[in-house]
NUMI-778272 format. One record per residue: x, y, z of N, C-alpha, C in turn; residue number from 1. Coordinates in nm, 3 decimals. Layout:
BEGIN
n_px:X n_py:Y n_pz:Z ca_px:X ca_py:Y ca_pz:Z c_px:X c_py:Y c_pz:Z nr:NUM
...
//
This chain:
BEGIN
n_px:9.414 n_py:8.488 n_pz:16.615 ca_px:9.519 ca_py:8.501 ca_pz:16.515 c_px:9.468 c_py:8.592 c_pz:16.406 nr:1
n_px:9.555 n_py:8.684 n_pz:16.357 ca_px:9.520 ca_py:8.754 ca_pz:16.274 c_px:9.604 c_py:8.815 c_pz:16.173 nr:2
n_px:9.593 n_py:8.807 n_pz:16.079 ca_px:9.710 ca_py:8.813 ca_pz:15.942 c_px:9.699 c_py:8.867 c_pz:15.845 nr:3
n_px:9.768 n_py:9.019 n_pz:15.838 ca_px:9.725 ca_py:9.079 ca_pz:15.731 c_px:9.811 c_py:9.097 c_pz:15.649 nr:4
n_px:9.793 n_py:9.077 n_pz:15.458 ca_px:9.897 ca_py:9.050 ca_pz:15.358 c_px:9.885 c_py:9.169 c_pz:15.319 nr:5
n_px:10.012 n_py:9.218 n_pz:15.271 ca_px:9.979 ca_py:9.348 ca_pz:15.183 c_px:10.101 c_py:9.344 c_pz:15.083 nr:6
n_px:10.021 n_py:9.345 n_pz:14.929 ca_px:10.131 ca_py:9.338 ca_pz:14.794 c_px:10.132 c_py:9.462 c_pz:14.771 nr:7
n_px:10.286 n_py:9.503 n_pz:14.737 ca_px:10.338 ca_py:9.621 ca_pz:14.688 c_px:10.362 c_py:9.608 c_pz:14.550 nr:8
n_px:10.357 n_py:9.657 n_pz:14.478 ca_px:10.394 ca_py:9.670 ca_pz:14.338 c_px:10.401 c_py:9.516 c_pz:14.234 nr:9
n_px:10.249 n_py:9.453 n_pz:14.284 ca_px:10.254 ca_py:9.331 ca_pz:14.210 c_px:10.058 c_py:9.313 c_pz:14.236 nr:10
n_px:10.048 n_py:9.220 n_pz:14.157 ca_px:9.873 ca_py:9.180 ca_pz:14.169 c_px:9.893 c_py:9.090 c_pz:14.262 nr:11
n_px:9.776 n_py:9.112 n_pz:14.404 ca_px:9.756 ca_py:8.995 ca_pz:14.452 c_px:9.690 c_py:8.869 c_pz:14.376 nr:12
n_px:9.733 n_py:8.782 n_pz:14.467 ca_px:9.660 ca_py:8.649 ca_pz:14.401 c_px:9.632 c_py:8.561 c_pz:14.523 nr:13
n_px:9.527 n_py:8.512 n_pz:14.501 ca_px:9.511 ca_py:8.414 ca_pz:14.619 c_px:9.609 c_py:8.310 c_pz:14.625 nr:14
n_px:9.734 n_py:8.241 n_pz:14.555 ca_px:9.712 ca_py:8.140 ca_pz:14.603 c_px:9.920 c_py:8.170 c_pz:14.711 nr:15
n_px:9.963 n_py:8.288 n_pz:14.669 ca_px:10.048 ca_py:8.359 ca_pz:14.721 c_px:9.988 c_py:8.430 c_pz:14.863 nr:16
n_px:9.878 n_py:8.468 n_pz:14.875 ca_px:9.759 ca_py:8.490 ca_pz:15.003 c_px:9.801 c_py:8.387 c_pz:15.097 nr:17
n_px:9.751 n_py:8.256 n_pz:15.031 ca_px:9.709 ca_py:8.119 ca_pz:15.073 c_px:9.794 c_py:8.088 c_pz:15.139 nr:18
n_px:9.921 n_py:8.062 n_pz:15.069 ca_px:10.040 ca_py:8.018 ca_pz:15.086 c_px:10.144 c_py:8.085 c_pz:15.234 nr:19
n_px:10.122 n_py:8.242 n_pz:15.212 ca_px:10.190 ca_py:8.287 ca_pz:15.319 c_px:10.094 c_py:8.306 c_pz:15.444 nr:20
n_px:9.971 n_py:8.311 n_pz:15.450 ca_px:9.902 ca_py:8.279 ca_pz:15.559 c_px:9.891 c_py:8.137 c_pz:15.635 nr:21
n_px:9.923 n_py:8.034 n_pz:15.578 ca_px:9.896 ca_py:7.893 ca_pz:15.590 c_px:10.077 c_py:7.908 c_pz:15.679 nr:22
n_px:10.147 n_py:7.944 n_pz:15.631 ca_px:10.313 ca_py:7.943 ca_pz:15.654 c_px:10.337 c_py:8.011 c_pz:15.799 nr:23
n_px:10.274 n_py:8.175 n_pz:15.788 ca_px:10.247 ca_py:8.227 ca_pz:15.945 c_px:10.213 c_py:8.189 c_pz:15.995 nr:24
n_px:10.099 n_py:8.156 n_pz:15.955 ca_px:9.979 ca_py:8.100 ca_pz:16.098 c_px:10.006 c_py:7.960 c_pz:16.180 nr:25
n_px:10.095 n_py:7.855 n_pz:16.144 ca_px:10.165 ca_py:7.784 ca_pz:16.144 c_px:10.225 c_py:7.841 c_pz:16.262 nr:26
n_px:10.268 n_py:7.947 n_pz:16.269 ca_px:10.404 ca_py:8.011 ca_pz:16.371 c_px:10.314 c_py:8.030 c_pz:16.539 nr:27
n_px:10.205 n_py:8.023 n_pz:16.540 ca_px:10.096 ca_py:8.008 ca_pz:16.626 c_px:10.127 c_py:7.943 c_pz:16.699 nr:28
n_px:10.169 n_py:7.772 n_pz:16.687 ca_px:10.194 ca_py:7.702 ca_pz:16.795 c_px:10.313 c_py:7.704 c_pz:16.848 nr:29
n_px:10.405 n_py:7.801 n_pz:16.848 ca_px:10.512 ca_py:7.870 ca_pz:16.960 c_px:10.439 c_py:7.934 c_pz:16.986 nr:30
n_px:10.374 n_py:8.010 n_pz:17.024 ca_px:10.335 ca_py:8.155 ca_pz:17.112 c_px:10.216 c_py:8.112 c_pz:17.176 nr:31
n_px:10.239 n_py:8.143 n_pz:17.289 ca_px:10.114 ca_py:8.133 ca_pz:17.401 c_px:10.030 c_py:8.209 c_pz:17.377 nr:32
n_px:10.020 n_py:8.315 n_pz:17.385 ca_px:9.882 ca_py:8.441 ca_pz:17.330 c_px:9.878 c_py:8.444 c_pz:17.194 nr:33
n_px:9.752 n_py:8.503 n_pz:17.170 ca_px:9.735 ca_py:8.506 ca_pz:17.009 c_px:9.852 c_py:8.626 c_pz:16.950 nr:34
n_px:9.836 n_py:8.583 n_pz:16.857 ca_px:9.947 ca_py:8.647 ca_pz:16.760 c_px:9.913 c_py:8.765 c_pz:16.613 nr:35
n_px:9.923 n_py:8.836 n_pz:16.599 ca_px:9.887 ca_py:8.952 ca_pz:16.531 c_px:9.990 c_py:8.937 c_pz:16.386 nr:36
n_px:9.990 n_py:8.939 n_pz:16.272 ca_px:10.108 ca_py:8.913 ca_pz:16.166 c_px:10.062 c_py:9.015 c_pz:16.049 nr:37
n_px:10.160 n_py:9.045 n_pz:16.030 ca_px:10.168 ca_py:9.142 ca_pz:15.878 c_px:10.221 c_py:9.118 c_pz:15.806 nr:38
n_px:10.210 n_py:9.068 n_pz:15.679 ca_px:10.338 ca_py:8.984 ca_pz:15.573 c_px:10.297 c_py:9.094 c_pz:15.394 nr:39
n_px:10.456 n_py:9.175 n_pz:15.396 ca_px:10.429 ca_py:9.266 ca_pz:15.272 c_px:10.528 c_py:9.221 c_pz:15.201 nr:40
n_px:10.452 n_py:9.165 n_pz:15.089 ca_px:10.517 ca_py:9.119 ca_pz:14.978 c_px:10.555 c_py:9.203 c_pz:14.856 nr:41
n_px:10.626 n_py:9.183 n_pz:14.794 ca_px:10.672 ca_py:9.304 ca_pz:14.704 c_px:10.808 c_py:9.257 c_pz:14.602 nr:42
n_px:10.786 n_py:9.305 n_pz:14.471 ca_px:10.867 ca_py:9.259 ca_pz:14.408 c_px:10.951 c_py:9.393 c_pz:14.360 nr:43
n_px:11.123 n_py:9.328 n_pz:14.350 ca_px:11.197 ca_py:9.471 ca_pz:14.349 c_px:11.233 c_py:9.458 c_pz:14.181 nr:44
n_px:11.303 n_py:9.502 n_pz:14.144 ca_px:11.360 ca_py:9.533 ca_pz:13.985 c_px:11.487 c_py:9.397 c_pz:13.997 nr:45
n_px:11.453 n_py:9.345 n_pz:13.878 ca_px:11.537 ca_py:9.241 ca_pz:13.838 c_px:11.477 c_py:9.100 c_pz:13.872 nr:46
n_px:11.330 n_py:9.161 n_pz:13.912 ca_px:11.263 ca_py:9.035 ca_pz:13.938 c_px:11.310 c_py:8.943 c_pz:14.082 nr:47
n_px:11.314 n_py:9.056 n_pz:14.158 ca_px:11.372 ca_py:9.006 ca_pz:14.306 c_px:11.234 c_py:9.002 c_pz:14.393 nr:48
n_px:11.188 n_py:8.877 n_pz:14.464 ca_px:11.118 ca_py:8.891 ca_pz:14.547 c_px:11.106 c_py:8.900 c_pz:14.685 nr:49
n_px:11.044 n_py:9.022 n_pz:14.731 ca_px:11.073 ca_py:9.082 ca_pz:14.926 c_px:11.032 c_py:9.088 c_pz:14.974 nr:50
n_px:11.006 n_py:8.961 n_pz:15.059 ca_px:10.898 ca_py:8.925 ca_pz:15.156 c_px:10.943 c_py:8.965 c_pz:15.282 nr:51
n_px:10.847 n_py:9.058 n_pz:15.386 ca_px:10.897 ca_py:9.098 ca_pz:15.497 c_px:10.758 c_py:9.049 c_pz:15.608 nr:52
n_px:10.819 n_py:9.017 n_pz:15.703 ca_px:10.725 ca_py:8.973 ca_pz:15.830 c_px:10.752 c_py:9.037 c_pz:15.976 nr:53
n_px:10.622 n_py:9.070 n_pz:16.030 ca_px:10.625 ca_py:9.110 ca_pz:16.128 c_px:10.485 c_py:9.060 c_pz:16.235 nr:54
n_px:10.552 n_py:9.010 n_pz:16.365 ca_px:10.467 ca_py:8.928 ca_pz:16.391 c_px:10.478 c_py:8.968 c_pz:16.555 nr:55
n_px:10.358 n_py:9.013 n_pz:16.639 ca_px:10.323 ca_py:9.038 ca_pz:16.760 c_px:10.255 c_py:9.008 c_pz:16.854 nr:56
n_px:10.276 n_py:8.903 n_pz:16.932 ca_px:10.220 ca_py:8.789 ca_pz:17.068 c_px:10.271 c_py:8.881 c_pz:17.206 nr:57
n_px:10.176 n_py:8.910 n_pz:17.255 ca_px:10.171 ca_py:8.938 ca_pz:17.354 c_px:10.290 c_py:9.040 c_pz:17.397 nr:58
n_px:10.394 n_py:9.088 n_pz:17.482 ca_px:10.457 ca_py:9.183 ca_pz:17.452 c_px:10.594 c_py:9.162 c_pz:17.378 nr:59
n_px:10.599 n_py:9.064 n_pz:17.332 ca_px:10.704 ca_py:9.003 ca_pz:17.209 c_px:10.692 c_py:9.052 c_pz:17.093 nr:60
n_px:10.784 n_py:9.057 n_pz:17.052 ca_px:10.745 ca_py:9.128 ca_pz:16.869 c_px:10.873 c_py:9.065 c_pz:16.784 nr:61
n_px:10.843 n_py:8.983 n_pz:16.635 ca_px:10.931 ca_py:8.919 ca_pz:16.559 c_px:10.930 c_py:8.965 c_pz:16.457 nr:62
n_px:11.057 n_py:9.003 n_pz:16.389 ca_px:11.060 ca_py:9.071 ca_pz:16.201 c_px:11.156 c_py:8.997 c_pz:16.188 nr:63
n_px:11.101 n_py:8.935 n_pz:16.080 ca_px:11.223 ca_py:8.906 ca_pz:15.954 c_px:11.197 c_py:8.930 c_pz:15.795 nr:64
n_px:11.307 n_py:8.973 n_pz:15.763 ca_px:11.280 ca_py:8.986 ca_pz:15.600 c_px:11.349 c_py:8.917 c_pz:15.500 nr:65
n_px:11.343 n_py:8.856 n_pz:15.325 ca_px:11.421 ca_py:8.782 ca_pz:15.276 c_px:11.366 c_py:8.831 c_pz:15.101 nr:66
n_px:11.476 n_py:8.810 n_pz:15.082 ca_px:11.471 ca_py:8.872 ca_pz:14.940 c_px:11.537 c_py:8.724 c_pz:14.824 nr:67
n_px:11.427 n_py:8.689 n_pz:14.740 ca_px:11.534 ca_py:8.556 ca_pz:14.651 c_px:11.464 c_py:8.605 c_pz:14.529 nr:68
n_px:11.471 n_py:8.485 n_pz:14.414 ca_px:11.449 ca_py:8.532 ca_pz:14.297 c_px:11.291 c_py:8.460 c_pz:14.278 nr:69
n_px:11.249 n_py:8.358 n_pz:14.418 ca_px:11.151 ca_py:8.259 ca_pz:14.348 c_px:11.051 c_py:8.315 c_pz:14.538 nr:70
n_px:10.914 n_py:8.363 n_pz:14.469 ca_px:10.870 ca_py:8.421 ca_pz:14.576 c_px:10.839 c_py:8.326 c_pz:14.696 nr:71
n_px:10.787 n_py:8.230 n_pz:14.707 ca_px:10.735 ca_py:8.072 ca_pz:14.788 c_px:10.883 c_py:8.070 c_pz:14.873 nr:72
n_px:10.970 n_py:8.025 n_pz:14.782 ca_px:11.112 ca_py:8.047 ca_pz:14.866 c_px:11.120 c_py:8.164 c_pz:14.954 nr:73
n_px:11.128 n_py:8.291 n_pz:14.951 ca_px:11.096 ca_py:8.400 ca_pz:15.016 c_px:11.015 c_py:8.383 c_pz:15.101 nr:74
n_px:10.907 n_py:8.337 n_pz:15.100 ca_px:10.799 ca_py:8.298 ca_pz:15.241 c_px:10.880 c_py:8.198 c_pz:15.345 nr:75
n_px:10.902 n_py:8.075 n_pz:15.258 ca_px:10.954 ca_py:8.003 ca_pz:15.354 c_px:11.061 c_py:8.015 c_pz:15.436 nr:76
n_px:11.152 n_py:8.124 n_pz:15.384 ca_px:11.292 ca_py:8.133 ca_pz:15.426 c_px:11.260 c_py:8.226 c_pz:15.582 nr:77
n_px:11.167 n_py:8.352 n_pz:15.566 ca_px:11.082 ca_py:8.406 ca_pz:15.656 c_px:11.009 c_py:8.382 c_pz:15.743 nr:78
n_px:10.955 n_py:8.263 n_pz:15.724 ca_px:10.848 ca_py:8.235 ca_pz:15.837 c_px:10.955 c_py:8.087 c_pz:15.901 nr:79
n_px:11.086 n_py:8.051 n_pz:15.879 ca_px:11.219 ca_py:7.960 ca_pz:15.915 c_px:11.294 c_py:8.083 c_pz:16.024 nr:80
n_px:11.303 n_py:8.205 n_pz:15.978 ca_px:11.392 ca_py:8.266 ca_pz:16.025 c_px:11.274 c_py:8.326 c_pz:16.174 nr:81
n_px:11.142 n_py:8.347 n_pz:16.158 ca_px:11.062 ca_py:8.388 ca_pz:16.243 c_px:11.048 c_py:8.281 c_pz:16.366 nr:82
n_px:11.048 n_py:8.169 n_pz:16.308 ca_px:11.052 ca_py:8.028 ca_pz:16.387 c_px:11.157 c_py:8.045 c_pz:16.467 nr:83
n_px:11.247 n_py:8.069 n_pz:16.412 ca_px:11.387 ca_py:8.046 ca_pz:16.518 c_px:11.444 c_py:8.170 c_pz:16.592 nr:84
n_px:11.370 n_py:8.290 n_pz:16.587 ca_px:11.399 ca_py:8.396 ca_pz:16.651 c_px:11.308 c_py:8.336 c_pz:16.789 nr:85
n_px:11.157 n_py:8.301 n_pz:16.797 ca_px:11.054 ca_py:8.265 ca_pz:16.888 c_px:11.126 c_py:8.149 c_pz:16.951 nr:86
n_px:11.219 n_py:8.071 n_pz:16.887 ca_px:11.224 ca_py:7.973 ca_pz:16.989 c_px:11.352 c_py:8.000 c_pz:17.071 nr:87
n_px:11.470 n_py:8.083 n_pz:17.039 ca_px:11.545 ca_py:8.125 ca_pz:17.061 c_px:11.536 c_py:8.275 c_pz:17.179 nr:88
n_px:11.420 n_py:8.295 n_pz:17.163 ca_px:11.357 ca_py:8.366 ca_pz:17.232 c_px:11.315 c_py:8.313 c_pz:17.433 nr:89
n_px:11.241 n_py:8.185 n_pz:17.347 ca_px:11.189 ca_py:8.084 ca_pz:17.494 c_px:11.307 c_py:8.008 c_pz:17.530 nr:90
n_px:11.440 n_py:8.003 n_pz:17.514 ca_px:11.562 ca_py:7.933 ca_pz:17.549 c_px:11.625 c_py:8.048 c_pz:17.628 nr:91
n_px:11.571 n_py:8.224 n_pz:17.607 ca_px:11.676 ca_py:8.280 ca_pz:17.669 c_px:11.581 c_py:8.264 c_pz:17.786 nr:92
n_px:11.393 n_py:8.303 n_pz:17.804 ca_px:11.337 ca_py:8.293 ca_pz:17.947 c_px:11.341 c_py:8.236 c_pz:18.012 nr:93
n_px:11.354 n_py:8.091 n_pz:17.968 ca_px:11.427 ca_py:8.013 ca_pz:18.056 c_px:11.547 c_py:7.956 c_pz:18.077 nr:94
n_px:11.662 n_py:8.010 n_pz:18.061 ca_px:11.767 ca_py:8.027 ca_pz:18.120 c_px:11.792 c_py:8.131 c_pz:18.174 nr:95
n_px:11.708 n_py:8.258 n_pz:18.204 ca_px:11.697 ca_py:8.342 ca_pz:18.317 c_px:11.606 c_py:8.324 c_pz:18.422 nr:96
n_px:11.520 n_py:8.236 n_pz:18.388 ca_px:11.480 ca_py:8.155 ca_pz:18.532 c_px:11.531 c_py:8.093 c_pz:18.591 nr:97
n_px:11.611 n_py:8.024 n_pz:18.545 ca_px:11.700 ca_py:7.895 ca_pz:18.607 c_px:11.838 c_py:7.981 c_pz:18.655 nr:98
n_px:11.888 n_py:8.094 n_pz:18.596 ca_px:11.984 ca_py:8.179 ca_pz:18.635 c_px:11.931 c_py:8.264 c_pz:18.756 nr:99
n_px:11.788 n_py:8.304 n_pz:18.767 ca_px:11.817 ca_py:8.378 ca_pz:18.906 c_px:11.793 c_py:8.286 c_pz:19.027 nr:100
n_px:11.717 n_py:8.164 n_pz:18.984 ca_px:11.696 ca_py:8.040 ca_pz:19.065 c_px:11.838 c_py:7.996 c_pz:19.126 nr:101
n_px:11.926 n_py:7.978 n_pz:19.031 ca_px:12.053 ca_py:7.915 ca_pz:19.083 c_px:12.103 c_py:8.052 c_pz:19.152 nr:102
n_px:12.149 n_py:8.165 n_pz:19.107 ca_px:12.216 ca_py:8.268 ca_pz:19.187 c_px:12.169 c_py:8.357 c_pz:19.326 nr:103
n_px:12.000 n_py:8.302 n_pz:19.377 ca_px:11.922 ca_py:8.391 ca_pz:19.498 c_px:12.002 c_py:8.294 c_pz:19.577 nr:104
n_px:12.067 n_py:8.301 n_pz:19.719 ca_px:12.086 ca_py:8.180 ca_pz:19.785 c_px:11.977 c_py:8.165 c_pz:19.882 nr:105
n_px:12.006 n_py:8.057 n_pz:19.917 ca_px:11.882 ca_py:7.956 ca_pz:20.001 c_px:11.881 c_py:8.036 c_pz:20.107 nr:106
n_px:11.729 n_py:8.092 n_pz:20.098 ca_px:11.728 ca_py:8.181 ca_pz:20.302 c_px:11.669 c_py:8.006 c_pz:20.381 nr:107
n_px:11.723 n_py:8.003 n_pz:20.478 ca_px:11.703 ca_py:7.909 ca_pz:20.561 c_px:11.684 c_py:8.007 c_pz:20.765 nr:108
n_px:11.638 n_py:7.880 n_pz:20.792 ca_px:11.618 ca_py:7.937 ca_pz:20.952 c_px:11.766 c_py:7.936 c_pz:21.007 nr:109
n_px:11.836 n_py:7.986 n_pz:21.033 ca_px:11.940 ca_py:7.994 ca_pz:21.098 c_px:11.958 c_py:8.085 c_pz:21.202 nr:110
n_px:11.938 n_py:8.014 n_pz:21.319 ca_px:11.859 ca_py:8.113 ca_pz:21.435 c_px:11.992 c_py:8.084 c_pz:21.495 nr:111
n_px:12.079 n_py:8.202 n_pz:21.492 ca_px:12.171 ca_py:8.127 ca_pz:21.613 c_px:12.166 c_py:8.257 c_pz:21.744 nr:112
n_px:12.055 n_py:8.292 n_pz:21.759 ca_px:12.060 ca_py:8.376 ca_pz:21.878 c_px:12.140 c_py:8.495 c_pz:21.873 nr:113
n_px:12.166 n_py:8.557 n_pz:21.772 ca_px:12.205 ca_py:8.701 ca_pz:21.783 c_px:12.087 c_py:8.792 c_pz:21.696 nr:114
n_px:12.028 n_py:8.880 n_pz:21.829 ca_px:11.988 ca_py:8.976 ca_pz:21.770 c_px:12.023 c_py:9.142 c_pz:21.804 nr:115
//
């Protein structure tokens, strides 16, 4: 697992570090292979905070971004919306397993002597 923060136009601080690494890394136990994450935080004019995520397991890749007024909120709303892209993700692979499962039909021996 590996997680790299990057603040745009604000001082980092550890405990905004802390906080959104503890929140990603979390997102770990959906994904079978390790997971690669980039989380750029950034504050816009009017005191808007824009947290964007991007997150890469194996040949899967997840972004979401969220903009509020209270930054923690912004993490969480992001790493909620990342959650449910990944699991929404493993609901479509397997219902295309079970879709080509149900639609191959059954080869069976059916020897009836014409060749």
């Amino acid at each position: 697992m590996n997680i790299a923060i990057t603040f745009r136009q604000m001082d980092a601080t550890d405990s905004v570090k802390g906080y959104a690494t503890e929140k990603v890394g979390k997102l770990q136990r959906f994904l079978r292979q390790p997971m690669k994450g980039h989380v750029t935080v950034s504050v816009q004019t009017d005191r808007l905070h824009h947290v964007e995520v991007d997150v890469v397991s194996g040949g899967s890749r997840f972004h979401a971004t969220e903009t509020s007024s209270d930054m923690y909120a912004s993490i969480d709303a992001v790493a909620d919306k990342i959650e449910r892209q990944i699991r929404s993700s493993k609901e479509n692979l397997k219902g295309q397993e079970r879709a080509s499962q149900r639609l191959l039909p059954d080869v069976g021996d059916d020897d009836d002597g014409a060749l």
